[in-house]
FIKOL-272453 format. One record per residue (C-alpha): residue number from 0; x, y, z. Coordinates in steps of 0.5 Angstrom, whole numbers, plus 2048, in hexadecimal, padded with zeros to 3 digits. Layout:
<vextors>
+-----+-----+-----+-----+
| num |  px |  py |  pz |
+-----+-----+-----+-----+
| NUM |   X |   Y |   Z |
...
+-----+-----+-----+-----+
</vextors>
This chain:
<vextors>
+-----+-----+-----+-----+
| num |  px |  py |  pz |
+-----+-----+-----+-----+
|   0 | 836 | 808 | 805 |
|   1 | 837 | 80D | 800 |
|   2 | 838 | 814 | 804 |
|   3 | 837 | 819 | 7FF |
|   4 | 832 | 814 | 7FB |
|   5 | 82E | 814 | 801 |
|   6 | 82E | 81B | 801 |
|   7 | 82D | 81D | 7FB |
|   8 | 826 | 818 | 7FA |
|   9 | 823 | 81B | 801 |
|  10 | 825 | 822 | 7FF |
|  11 | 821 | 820 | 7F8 |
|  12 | 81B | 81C | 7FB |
|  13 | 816 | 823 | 7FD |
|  14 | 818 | 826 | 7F6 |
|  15 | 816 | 820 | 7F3 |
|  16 | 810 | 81F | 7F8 |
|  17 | 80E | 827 | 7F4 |
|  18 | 80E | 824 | 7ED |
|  19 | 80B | 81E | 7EF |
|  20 | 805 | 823 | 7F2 |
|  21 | 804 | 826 | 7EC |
|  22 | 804 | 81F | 7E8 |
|  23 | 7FF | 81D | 7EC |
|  24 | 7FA | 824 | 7EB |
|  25 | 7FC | 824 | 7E3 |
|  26 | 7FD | 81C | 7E0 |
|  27 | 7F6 | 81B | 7E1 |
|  28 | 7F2 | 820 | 7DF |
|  29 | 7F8 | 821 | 7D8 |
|  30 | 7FC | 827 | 7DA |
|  31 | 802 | 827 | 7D8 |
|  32 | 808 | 824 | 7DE |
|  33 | 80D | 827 | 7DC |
|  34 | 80C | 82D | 7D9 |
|  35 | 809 | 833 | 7DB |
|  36 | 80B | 837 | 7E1 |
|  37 | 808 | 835 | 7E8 |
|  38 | 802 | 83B | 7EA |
|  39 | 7FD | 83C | 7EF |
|  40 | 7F6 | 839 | 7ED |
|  41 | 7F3 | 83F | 7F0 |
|  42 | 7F6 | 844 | 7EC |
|  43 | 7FA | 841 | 7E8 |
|  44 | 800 | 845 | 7EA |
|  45 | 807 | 841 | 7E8 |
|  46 | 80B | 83F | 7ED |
|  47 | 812 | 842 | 7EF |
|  48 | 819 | 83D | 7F1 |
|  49 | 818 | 83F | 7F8 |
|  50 | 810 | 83D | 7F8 |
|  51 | 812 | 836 | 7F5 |
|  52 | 816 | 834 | 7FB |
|  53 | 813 | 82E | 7FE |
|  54 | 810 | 82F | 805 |
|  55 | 813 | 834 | 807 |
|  56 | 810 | 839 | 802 |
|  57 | 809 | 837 | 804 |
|  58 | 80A | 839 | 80B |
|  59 | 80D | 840 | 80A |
|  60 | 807 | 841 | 806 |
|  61 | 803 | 83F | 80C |
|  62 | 800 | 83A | 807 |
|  63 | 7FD | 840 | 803 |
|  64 | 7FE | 842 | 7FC |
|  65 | 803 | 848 | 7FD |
|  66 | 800 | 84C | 7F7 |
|  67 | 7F8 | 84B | 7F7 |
|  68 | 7F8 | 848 | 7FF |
|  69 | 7F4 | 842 | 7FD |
|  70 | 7F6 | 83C | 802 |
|  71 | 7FA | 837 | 7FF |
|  72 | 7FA | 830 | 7FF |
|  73 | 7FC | 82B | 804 |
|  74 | 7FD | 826 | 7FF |
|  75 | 804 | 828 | 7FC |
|  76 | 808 | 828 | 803 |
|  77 | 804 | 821 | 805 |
|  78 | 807 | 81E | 7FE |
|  79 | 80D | 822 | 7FF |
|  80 | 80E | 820 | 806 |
|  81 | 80D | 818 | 803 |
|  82 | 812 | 818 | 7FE |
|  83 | 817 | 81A | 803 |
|  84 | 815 | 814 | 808 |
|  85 | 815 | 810 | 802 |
|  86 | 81C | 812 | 801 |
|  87 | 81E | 811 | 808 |
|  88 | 81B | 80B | 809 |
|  89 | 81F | 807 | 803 |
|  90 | 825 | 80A | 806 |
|  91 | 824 | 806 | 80C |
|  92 | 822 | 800 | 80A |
|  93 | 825 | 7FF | 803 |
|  94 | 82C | 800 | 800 |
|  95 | 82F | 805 | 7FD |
|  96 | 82F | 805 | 7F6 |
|  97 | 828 | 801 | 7F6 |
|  98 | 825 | 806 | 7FB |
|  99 | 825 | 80B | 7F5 |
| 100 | 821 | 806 | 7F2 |
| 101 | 81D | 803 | 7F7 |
| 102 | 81B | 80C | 7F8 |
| 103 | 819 | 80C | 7F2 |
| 104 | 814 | 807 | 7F2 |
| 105 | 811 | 80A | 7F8 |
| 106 | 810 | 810 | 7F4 |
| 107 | 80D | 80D | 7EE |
| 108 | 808 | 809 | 7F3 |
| 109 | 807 | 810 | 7F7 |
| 110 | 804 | 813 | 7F1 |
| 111 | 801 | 80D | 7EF |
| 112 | 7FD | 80D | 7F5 |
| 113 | 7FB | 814 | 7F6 |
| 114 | 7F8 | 814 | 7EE |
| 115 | 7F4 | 80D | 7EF |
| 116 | 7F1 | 810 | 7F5 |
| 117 | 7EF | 817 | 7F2 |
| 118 | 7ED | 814 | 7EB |
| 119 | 7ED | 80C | 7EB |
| 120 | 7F2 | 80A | 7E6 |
| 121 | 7F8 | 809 | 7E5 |
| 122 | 7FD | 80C | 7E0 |
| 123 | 800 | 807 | 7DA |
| 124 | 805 | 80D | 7DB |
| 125 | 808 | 80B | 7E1 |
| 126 | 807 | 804 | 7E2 |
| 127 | 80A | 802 | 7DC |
| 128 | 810 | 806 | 7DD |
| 129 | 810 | 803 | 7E5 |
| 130 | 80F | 7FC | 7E2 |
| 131 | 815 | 7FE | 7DE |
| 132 | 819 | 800 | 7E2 |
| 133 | 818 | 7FA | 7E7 |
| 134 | 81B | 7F5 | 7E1 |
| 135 | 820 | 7F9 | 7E0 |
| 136 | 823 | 7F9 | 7E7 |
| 137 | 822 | 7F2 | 7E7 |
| 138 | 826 | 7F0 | 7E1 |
| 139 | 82B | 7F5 | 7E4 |
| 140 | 82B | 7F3 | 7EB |
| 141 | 830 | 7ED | 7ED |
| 142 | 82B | 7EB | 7F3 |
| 143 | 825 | 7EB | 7EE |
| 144 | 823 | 7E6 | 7E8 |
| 145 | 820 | 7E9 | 7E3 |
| 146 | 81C | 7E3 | 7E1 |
| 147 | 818 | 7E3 | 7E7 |
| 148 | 816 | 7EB | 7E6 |
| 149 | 814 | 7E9 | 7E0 |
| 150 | 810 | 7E4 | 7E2 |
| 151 | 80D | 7E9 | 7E7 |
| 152 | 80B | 7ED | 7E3 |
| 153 | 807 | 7E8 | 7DD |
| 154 | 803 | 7E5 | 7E4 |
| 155 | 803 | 7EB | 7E8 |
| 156 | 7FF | 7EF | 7E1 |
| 157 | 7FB | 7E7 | 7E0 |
| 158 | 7F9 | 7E6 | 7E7 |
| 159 | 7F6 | 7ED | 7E7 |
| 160 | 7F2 | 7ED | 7E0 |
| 161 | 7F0 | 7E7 | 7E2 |
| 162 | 7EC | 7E9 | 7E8 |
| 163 | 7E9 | 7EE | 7E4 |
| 164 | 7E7 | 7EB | 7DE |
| 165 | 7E4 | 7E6 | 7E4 |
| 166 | 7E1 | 7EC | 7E8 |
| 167 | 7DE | 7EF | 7E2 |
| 168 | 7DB | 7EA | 7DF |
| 169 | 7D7 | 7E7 | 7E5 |
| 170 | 7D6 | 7ED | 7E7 |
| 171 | 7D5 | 7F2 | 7E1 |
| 172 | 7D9 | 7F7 | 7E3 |
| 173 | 7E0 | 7F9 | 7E4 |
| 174 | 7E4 | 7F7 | 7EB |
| 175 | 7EB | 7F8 | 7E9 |
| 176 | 7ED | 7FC | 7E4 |
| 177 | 7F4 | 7FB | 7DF |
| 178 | 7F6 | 800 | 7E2 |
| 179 | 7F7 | 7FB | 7EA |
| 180 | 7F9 | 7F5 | 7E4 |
| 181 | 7FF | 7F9 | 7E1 |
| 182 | 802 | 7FC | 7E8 |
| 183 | 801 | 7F5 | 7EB |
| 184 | 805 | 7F3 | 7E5 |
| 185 | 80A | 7F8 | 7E7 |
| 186 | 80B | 7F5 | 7EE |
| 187 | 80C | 7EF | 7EA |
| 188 | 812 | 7F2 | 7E6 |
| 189 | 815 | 7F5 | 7ED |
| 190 | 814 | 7EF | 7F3 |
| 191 | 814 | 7E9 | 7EE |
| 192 | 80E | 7E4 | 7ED |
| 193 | 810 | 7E2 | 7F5 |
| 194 | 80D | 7E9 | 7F8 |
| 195 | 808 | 7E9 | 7F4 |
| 196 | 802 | 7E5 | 7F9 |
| 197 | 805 | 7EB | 7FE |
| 198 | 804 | 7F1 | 7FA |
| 199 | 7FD | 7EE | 7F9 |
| 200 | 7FC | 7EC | 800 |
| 201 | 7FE | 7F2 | 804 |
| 202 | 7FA | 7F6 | 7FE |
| 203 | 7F5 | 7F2 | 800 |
| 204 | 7F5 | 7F3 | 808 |
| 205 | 7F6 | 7FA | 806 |
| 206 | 7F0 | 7FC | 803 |
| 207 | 7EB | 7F8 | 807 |
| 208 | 7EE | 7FB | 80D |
| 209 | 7ED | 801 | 809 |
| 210 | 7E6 | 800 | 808 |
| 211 | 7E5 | 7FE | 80F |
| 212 | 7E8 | 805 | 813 |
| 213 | 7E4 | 808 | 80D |
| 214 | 7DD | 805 | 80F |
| 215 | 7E0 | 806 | 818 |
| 216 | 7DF | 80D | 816 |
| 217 | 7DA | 80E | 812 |
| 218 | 7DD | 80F | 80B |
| 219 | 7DC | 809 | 808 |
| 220 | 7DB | 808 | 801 |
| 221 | 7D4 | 806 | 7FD |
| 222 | 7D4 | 7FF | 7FC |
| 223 | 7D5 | 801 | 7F4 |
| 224 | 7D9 | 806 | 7F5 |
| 225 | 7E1 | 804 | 7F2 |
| 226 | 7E8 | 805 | 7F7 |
| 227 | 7EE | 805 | 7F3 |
| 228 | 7F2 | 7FE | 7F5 |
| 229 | 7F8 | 803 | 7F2 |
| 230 | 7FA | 805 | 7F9 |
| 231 | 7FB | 7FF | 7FC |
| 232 | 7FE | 7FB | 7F7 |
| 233 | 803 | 800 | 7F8 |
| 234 | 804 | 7FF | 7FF |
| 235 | 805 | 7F8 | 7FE |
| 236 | 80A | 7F9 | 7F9 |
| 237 | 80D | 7FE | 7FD |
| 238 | 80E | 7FA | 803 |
| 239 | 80F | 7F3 | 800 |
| 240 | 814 | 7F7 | 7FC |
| 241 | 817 | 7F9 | 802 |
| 242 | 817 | 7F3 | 807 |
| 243 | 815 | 7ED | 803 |
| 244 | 810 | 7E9 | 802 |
| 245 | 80B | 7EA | 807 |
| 246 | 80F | 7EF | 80B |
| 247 | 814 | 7EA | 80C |
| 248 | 81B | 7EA | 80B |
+-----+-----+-----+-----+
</vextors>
């Protein structure tokens, strides 16, 4: 293992998890990401280097806004605190220098999944890049043959389209979106065509079980209304990613 590497992406993961909460909050709605200081929503004030620590700021501001005392969220130490477990997750299981990669996949699929269950979509500006990006490390990647990521990606966005296009016609309105297509396509590009009827299957369980606990305590959804299928693709990737197919090595 790569002791200052490892270091490096432990220490980074909560700054990253800061900037994954603000692409989270601006991306769907059209702010811009990158530009523009971060301020609070109540009274607008921008915030200082020392308010922009991740966690550690919230807790000494006792969760409320230092110059208008409104209560922050809770949601910026959560995706903080994730990314870091992100981070030490794949330092465990995964190699060095593949951690960084295997860490950077578990960011994107972070906010992937927190964005699919506020708005129900799937930005083309992250899956594409995270497609991408799988491509790339397999061609790059000794252990990987770039022809079965390929493969993966083609079928992994055909399946899903497919199911769709099924879906809408015998039923007349949308099951999946494009959106499911082109991260499965994703998955595709990163476990090979091989890890794709896992990302499916634990996505699947995922969302049923989801949908079961949901009903168990009294939130479960109207029969029409839609859930997002992002988050658990995501999950599935993730751990076929991490353990193999199905979880096995």
């Amino acid at each position: 293992m790569d002791m200052g590497g490892s270091i490096f992406l432990l220490v980074a993961a909560p700054f990253v998890g800061s900037f994954l909460g603000v692409l989270v909050e601006r991306l769907p709605v059209g702010r811009p990401v990158v530009m523009g200081r971060s301020h609070c929503d109540a009274c607008g004030h921008a915030l200082g280097p020392l308010e922009l620590l991740p966690v550690v700021s919230w807790l000494l501001s006792r969760r409320r806004c230092r110059h208008c005392g409104a209560r922050l969220s809770l949601f910026y130490p959560m995706i903080e605190l994730a990314a870091s477990l992100v981070a030490a997750w794949a330092l465990v299981v995964v190699p060095w220098p593949l951690a960084a990669a295997t860490a950077g996949l578990g960011w994107v699929l972070l906010a992937l999944a927190e964005i699919d269950l506020r708005h129900l979509i799937l930005p083309d500006v992250l899956t594409l890049p995270l497609m991408l990006a799988g491509l790339v490390l397999a061609a790059f990647t000794p252990q990987m043959q770039l022809a079965d990521h390929l493969v993966g990606a083609v079928a992994g966005f055909l399946v899903l389209w497919l199911v769709a296009t099924l879906y809408r016609r015998l039923r007349g309105r949308e099951g999946l979106g494009l959106g499911d297509a082109k991260l499965f396509a994703a998955a595709g590009a990163w476990v090979g065509w091989q890890g794709l009827a896992s990302v499916l299957l634990i996505g699947a369980v995922g969302g049923l079980l989801w949908a079961i606990a949901a009903v168990a305590v009294g939130r479960g959804r109207a029969p029409h209304e839609p859930l997002g299928f992002g988050p658990f693709l995501a999950a599935g990737l993730w751990l076929t990613w991490l353990y193999g197919p199905l979880g096995l090595s």
